[in-house]
C-alpha positions, 0 to 999 in steps of 0.5 A: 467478925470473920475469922482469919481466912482459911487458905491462909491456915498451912495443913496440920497432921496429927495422930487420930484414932479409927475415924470410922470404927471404933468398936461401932460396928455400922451403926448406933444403937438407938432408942426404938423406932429411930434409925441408925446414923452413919457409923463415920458420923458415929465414930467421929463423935467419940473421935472429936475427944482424941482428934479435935484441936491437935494442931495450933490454929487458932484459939479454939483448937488451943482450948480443946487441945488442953482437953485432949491432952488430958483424955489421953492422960486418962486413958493411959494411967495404969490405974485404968487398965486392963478390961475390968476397968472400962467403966471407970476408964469411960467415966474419967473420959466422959468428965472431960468430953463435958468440958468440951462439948455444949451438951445443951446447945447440941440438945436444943438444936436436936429438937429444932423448934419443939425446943421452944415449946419446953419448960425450963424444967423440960429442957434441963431433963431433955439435955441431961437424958440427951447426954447420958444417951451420947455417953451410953452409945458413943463412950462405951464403944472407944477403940484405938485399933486403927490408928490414922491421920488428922489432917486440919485444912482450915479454921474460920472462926465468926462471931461466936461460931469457929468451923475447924476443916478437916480429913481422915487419912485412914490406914487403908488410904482414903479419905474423910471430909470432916468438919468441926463446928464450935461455939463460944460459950462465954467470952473466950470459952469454946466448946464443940456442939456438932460434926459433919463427916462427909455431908452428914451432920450429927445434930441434923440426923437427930432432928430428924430422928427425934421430930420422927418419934415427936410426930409418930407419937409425942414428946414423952414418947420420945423421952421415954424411949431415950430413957429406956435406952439408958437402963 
């Protein structure tokens, strides 16, 4: 069934994080032999934990705000800070980005129809390596230096798929179109599986990363450089 019609959603403004850096550099460290994404699309997938669902538009974003609120609680308990406490910081942060994002639904939907050709045992390893990866090149790079503006212009929600439309405000004036894409998981759970900044969507620059790799060389190659990368 369509969701509520997006003109009729009023903007929303909230704090965000730098929608663009976030200690990324302009670019992801990726395994051997695959290009670098965008570093806007980068940033936006560590960003989706502390900007996605601060204002009130429908139930998906209710769901992720609980999330954010305790990203934040996280990030500021004293029992965290300072430098030599990054990795537990990260961890903490990370037991939460599992409870928002469908790692198994973006990482099915990374490798297209050579998802199909998998075993049961090979999707659970693909999914789990897929994962560690998104923690190792994303979480390890949070930065709050740059603080901006969220500002959501509307949320469409149909069968099972919500898309939350939004911008970056930057501090330095311009603007970046970003879309939410979300999926309900189970009756009245949803949970975020991609993000598209600017036309440039982070499933779809892996799928054509990974069947990169897939055709060059193969599957394991491909598992293997994602398990390099991890070490």
């Amino acid at each position: 069934m369509p969701g509520p019609d997006p003109s009729a959603e009023g903007e929303k403004r909230v704090d965000a994080g730098n929608p663009r850096g976030f200690g990324c550099g302009t670019g992801l460290a990726t395994p051997e032999g695959m290009k670098p994404i965008a570093s806007a699309a980068v940033a936006t997938m560590v960003a989706l934990i502390l900007w996605a669902a601060a204002s009130h538009a429908g139930p998906p974003t209710d769901q992720l705000q609980t999330s954010i609120d305790k990203v934040f609680q996280a990030l500021a308990d004293p029992q965290l800070k300072g430098p030599e406490k990054a990795d537990e910081r990260r961890a903490a942060v990370f037991v939460i980005a599992e409870t928002l994002f469908d790692f198994g639904h973006t990482a099915k939907l990374t490798l297209g129809s050579h998802w199909d050709t998998l075993s049961a045992d090979q999707r659970d390893e693909f999914t789990k390596l897929f994962k560690g990866f998104i923690q190792k090149s994303y979480l390890s790079n949070i930065d709050f230096s740059d603080p901006g503006k969220l500002v959501y212009t509307a949320e469409a929600v149909e069968g099972d798929r919500a898309t939350v439309k939004s911008r970056i405000v930057t501090t330095g004036g311009s603007e970046i179109p970003v879309d939410f894409r979300l999926i309900q998981s189970e009756p009245g759970r949803w949970r975020l599986y991609d993000v598209n900044v600017e036309g440039m969507s982070l499933v779809g620059n892996y799928r054509v990363q990974f069947g990169r790799v897939i055709k060059a060389s193969s599957y394991d190659d491909l598992v293997q450089k994602l398990r390099v990368k991890q070490q």
